[in-house]
C-alpha positions in Angstrom: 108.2 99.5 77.3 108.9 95.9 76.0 106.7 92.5 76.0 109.2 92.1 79.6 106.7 94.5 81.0 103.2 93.2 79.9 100.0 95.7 80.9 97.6 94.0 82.9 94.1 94.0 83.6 93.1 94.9 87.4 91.2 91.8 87.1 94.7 89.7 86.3 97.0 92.0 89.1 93.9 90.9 91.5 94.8 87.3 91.2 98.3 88.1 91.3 97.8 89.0 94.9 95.6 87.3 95.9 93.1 89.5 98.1 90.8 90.5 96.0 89.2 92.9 93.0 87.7 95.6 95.6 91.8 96.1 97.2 93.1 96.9 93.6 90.3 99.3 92.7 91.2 100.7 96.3 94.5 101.0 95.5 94.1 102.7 91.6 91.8 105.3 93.1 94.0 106.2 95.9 96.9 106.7 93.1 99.1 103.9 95.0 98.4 101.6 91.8 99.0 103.6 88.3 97.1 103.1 85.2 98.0 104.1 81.7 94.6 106.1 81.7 94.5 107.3 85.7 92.2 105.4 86.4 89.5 106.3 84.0 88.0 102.8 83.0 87.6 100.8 86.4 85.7 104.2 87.5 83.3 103.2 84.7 83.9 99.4 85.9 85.7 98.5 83.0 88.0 95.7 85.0 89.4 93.5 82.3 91.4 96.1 80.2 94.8 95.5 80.7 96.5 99.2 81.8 98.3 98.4 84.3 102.7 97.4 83.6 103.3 94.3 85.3 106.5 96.3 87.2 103.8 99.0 88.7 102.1 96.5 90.7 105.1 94.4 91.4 106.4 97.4 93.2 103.8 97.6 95.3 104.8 94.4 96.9 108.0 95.3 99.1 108.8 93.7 102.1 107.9 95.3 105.3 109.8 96.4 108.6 108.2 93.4 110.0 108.8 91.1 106.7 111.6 89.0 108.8 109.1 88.0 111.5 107.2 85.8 109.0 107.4 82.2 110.6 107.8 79.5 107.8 105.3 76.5 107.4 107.5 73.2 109.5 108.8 70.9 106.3 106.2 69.3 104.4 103.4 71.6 104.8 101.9 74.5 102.7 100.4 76.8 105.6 102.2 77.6 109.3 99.8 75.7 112.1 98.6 78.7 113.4 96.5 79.4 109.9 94.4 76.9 111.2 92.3 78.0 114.6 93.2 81.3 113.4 90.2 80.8 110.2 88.2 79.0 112.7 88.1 82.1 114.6 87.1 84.2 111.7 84.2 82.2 110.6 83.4 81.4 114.4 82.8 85.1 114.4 81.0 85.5 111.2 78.4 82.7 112.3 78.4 83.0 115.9 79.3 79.7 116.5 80.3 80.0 120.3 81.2 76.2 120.6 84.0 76.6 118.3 85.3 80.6 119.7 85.3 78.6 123.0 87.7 75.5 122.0 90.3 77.5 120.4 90.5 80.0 122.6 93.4 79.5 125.5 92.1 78.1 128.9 94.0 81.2 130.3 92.2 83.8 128.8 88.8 81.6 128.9 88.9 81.6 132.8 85.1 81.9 134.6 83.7 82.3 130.8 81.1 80.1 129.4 81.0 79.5 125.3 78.3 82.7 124.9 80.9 84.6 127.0 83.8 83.9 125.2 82.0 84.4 121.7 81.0 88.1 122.9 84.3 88.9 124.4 85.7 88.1 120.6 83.2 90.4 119.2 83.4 93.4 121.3 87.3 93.4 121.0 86.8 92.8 117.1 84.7 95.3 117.3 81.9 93.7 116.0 81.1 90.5 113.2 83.9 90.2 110.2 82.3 90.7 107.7 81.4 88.0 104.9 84.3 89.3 102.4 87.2 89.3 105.2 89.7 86.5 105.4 93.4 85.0 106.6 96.3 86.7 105.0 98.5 84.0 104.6 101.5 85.4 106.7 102.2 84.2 110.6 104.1 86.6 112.7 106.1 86.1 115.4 105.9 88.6 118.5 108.7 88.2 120.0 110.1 89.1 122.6 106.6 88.1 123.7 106.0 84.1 123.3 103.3 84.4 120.6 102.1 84.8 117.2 99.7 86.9 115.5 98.1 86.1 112.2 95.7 89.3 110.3 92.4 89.2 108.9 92.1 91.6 105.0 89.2 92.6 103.6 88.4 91.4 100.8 91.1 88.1 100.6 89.2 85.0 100.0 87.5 83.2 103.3 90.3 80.1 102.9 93.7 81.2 103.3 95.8 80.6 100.5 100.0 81.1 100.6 101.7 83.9 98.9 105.5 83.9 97.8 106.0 87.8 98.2 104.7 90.8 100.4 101.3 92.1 98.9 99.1 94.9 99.1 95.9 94.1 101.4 93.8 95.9 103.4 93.9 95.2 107.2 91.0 94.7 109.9 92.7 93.1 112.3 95.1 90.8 113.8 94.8 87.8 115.7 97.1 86.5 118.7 98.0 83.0 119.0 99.8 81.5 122.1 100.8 77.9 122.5 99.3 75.7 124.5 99.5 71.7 125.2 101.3 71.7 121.3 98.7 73.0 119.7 98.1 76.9 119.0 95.3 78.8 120.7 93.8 82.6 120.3 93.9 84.0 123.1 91.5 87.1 124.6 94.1 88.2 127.1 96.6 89.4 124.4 93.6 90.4 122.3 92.5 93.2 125.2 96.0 94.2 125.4 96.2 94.9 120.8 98.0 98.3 121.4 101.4 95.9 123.7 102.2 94.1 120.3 100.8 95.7 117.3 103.6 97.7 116.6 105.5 94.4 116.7 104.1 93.3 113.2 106.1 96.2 111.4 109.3 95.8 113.6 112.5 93.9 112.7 113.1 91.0 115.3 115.1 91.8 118.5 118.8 91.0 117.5 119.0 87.7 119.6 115.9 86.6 118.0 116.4 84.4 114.9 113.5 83.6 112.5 112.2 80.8 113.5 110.4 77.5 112.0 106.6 76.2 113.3 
């Protein structure tokens, strides 16, 4: 190997993607991340030795089935609009603020539900509180041919989204449907109690006739 293929610490291919230590020690003990000495020192925690080739974890990072129904962020902004209500959710549900579950959610799917309501509903379909290490992957997804998006909460990814320039290895809890409503993008329970309609969606190509789109 040359210096064009520098080892790396699991602590340095962490911040490379961006969700986390605990995802990359997943991923070395599963075997789906090599090391020079399988995997020997981060079983006795040693993190910071590099033995891991740069070209071994960018490998990892290859576009999905679904990779062309990433929506980009409209012009002159880091992070698609969706990001947004979609981390207000997230922490909504880790703090059980019900105020907030209740203003982002869609007036469709909030129907004959007060705040506490809504709040619950959002936890039994989660299937209980985040918890405190899950976060926004960066990524928003369209689901067409249904008029929505769908953005996925990863263990272990820092609370505040962040953008990423390539596909990368995270672990997923769920995923989070966004429909728009009065111009502005709300989560919404109806699509949420229907999960197994559009999941699939996330690691399909777009129909044919449906372009990736901006916004």
């Amino acid at each position: 190997m040359t210096i064009s293929d520098p080892l790396l610490s699991p602590q340095q291919v962490a911040r490379m993607y961006g969700t986390g230590i605990a995802t990359v020690v997943e991923l070395i003990d599963e075997g789906a991340l090599p090391t020079l000495d399988e995997g020997r020192l981060v079983s006795a925690g040693r993190l910071e030795v590099p033995v891991i080739r740069e070209s071994w974890a960018r490998a990892l990072q290859q576009p999905s089935g679904g990779s062309e129904r990433v929506l980009h962020p409209p012009k002159g902004r880091l992070l698609h609009p969706a990001m947004e209500p979609a981390a207000d959710l997230l922490t909504a549900l880790q703090t059980d603020d019900a105020t907030t579950a209740f203003s982002i959610t869609s007036s469709a799917s909030r129907q004959r539900m007060d705040s506490q309501e809504v709040l619950g509903r959002w936890l039994q379909l989660m299937g209980g509180r985040p918890d405190e290490a899950a976060g926004i992957g960066s990524a928003v997804y369209s689901l067409a041919p249904i008029p929505a998006v769908a953005v996925r909460i990863l263990a272990h990814t820092p609370r505040f989204p962040r953008a990423v320039d390539r596909p990368t290895p995270a672990r997923l809890i769920a995923a989070l449907p966004l429909v728009e409503e009065d111009g502005a993008w709300k989560l919404d329970l109806n699509l949420m109690g229907e999960v197994e309609k559009w999941f699939p969606l996330l690691y399909e190509p777009l129909p044919e006739s449906e372009p990736p789109a901006e916004g």
